[in-house]
PAROBA-305191 format. One line per 8 residues: number of its first residue (from 0); their letters; for each residue x, y, z of N, C-alpha, C, O, CB. Coordinates in steps of 0.001 Angstrom, whole numbers, plus 500000, padded with zeros to 6 digits. Glycine has a CB too. Layout:
N
NUM = A = X,Y,Z,X,Y,Z,X,Y,Z,X,Y,Z,X,Y,Z; ...
END
This chain:
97
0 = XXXXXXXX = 919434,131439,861055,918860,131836,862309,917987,130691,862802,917044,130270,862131,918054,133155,862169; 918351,130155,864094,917556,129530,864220,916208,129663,865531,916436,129263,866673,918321,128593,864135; 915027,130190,865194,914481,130849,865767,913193,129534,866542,912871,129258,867697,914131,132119,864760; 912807,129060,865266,911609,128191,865449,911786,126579,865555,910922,125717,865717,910714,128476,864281; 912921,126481,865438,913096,124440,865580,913415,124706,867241,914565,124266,867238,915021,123280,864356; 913200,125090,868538,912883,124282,869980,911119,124373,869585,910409,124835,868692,913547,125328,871860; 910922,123373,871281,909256,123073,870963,908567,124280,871710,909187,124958,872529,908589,121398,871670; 907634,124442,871477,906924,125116,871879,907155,125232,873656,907326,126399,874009,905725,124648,871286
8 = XXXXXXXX = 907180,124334,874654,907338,124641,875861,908695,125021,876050,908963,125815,876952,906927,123673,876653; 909347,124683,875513,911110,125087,875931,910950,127173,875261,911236,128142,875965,912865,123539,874350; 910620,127212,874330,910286,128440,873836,909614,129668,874764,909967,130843,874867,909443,128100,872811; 908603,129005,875344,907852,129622,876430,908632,130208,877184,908888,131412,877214,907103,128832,877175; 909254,128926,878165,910061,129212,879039,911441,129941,879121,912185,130146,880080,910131,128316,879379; 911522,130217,877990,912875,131092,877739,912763,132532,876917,913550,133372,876480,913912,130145,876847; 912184,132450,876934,911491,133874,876398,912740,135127,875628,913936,134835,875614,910669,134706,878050; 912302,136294,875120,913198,136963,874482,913565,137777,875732,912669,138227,876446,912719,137693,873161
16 = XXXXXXXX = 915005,137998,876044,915124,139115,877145,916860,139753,876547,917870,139308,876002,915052,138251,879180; 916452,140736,876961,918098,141042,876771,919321,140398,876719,920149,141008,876043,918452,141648,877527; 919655,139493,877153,920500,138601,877194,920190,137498,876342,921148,136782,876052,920678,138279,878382; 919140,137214,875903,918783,136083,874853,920127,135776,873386,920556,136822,872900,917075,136735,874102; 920368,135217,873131,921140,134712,871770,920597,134052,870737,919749,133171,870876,922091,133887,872013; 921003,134397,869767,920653,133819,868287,921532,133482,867681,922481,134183,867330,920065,134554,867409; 921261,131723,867336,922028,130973,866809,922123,131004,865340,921119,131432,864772,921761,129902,867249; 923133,130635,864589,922811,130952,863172,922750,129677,862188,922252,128844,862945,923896,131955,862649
24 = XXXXXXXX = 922871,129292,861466,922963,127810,860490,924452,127272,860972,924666,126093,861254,922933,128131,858418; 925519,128398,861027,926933,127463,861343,926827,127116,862771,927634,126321,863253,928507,128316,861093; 926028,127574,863388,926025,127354,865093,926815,128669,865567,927479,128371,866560,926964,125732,865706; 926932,129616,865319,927713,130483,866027,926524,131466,866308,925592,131650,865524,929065,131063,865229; 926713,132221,867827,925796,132898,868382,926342,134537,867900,927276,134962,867219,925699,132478,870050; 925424,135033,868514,925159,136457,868765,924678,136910,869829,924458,136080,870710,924452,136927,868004; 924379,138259,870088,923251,139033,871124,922046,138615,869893,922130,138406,868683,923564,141236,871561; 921489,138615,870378,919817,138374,869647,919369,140849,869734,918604,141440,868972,918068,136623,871659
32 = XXXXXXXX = 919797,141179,870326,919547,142345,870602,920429,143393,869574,920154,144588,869461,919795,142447,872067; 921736,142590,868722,922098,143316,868103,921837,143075,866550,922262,143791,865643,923190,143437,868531; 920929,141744,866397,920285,141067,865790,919536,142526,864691,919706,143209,863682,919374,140042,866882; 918575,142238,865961,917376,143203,866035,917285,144653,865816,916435,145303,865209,916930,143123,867157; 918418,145043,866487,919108,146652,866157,919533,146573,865087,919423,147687,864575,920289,147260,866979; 920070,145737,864268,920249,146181,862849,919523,145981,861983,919946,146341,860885,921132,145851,862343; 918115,145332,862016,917064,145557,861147,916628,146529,861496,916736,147361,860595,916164,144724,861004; 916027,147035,862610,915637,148682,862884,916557,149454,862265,916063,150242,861458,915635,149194,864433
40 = XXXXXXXX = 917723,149490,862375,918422,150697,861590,918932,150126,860178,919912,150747,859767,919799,151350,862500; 918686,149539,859703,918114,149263,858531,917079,150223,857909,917027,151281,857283,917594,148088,858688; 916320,149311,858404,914972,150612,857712,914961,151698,857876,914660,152475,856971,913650,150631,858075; 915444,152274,859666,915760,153426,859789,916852,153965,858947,916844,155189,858816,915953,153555,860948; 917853,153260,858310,918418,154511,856994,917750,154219,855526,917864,155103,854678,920395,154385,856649; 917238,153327,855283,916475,153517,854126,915148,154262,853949,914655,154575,852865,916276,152405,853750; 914653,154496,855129,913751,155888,855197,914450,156908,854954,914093,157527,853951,913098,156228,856470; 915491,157390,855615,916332,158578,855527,916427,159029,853984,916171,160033,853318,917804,158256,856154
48 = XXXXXXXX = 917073,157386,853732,918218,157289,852193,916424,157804,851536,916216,158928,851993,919338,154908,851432; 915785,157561,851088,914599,157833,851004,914241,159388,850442,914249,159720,849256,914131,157518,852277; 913908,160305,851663,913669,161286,851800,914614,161977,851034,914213,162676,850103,913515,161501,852929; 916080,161870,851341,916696,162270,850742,916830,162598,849284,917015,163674,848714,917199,161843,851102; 916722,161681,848951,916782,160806,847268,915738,161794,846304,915905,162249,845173,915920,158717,847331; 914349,161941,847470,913441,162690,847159,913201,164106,847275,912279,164739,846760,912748,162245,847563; 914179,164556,848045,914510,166391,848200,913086,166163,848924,912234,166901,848430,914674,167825,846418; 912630,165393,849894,911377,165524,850906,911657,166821,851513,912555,166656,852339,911233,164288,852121
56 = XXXXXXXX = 911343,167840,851474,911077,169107,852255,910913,168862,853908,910944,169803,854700,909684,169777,851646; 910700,167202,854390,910517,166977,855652,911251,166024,856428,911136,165516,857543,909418,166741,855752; 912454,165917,854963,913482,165237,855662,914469,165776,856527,915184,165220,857360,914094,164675,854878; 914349,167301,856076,915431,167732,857739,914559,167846,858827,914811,168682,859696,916355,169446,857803; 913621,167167,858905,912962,167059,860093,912870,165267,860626,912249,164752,861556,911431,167825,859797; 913588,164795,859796,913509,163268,860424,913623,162943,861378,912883,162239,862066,914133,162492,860148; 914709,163464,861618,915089,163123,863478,913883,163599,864514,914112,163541,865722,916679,164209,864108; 912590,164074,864032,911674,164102,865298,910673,163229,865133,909733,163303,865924,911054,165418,865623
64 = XXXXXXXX = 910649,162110,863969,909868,161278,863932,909247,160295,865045,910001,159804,865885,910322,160818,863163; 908100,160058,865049,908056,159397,865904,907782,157916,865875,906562,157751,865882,907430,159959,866474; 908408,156824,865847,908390,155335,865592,907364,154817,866295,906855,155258,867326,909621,154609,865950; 907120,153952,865738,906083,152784,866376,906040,151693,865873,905506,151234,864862,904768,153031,866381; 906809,151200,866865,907003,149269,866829,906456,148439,867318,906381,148138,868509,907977,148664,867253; 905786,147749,865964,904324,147017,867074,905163,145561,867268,906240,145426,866687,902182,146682,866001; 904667,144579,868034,904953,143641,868774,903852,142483,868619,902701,142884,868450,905128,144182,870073; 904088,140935,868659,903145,140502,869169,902356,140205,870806,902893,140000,871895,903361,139752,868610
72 = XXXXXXXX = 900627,140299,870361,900412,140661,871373,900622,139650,872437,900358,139982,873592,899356,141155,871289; 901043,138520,872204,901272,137281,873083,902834,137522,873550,903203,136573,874242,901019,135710,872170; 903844,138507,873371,904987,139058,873660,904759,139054,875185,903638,139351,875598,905268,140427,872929; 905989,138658,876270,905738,139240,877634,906453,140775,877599,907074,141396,876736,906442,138176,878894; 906012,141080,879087,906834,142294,879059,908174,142278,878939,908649,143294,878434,906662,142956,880064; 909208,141108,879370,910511,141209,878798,911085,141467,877501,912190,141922,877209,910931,140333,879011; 909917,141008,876624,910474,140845,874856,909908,142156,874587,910304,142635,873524,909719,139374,873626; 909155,142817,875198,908500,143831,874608,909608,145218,874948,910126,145929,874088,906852,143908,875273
80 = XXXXXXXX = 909756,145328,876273,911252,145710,876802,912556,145177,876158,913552,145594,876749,911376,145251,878205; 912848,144278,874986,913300,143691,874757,913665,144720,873439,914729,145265,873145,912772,142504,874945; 912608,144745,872910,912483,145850,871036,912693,147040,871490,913642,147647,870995,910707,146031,869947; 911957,147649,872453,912213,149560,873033,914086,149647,873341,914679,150688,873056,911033,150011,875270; 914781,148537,873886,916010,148510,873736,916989,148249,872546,918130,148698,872443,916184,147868,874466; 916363,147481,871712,916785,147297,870696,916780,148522,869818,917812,148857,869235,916209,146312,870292; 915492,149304,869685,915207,150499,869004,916385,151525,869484,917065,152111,868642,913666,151010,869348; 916619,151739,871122,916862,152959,871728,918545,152349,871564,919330,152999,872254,915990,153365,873444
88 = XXXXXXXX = 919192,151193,870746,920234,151271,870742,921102,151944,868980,922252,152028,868549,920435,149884,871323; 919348,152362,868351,920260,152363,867188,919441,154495,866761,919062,155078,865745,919778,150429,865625; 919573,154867,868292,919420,156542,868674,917986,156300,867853,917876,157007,866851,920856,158016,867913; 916772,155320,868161,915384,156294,868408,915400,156215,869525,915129,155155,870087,913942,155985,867890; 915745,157386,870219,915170,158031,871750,914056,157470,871783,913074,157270,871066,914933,159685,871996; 914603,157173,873212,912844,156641,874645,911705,157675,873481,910880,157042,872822,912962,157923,877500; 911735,158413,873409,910453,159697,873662,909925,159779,872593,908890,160340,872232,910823,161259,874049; 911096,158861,871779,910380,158776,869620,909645,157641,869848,908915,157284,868923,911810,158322,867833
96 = X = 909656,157067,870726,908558,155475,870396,907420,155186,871156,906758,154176,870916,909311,154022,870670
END
């Protein structure tokens, strides 16, 4: 992934937005957004796998959890709009975050 080798002003100016791409070590891209959706649902099934594992009494209630994905605070509003899409593509509903 190559996230951090541009300089700092080229970085600025291009910011994370929906359409952004992520390059990888062979040079081949991606959505940077589907990137991101699969570390969220990542964790989001190893919580599950989790509960489960544990006969949690509050795991058939998972699905009303409510997420919270913090951000940095130097994030603009595009990148920040950027994660609430990323989240809401791997079903945490608008209303869980």
């Amino acid at each position: 992934m190559n996230l951090f080798t541009e300089s700092e002003d080229r970085r600025k100016k291009k910011g994370l937005t929906i359409k952004s791409m992520i390059r990888d070590i062979k040079g081949d891209e991606m959505p940077a957004i589907d990137v991101f959706s699969a570390a969220i649902k990542y964790m989001k099934d190893c919580l599950f796998k989790e509960l489960k594992e544990e006969n949690d009494e509050n795991a058939e209630e998972a699905e009303s959890i409510r997420w919270v994905l913090t951000v940095p605070a130097i994030w603009d509003d595009d990148a920040k709009q950027f994660m609430r899409k990323a989240a809401e593509k791997v079903f945490i509903h608008k209303h869980c975050i």
